[in-house]
N, C-alpha and C positions, 0 to 999 in steps of 0.2 A: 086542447091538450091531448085530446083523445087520438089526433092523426098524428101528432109527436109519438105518442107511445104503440102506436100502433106501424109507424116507418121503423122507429127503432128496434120494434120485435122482428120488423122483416129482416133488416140488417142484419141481428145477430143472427137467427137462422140462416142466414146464406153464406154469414164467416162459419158457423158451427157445420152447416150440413154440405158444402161445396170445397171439392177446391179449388182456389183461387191464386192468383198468382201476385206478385209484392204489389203492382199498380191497380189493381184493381181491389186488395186488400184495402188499399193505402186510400182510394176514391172515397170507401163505404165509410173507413175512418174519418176521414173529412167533412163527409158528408154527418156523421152523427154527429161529429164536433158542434158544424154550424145549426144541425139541430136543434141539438144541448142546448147551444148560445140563444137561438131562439126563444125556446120557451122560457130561460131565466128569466129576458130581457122581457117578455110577457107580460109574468109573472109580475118582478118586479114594477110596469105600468098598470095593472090592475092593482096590488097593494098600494102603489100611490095616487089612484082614482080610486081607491075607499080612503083613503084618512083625507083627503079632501075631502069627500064625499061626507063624513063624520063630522069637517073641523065647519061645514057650511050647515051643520042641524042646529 
């Protein structure tokens, strides 16, 4: 999780501190998107390797 939020901060710093122009705005957007999408998707496989994890004690 830690290099999820740690891409993210770069991201924002380079929309916050550069400018940028609509496509390459549009890349970093994407790029968090699939981010985001990652770590949910994580996320939600480790919550469901503990309730297995609980339903096999």
């Amino acid at each position: 999780m830690a290099d999820y939020n740690d891409r993210l901060k770069e991201i924002q710093d380079t929309v916050e501190n550069k400018k940028l122009s609509l496509d390459e705005s549009l890349d970093l957007y994407e790029e968090a998107v699939k981010i985001g999408m990652e770590a949910t998707s994580n996320m939600e496989q480790n919550i469901a390797k503990q309730f297995e994890t609980q339903e096999d004690e």
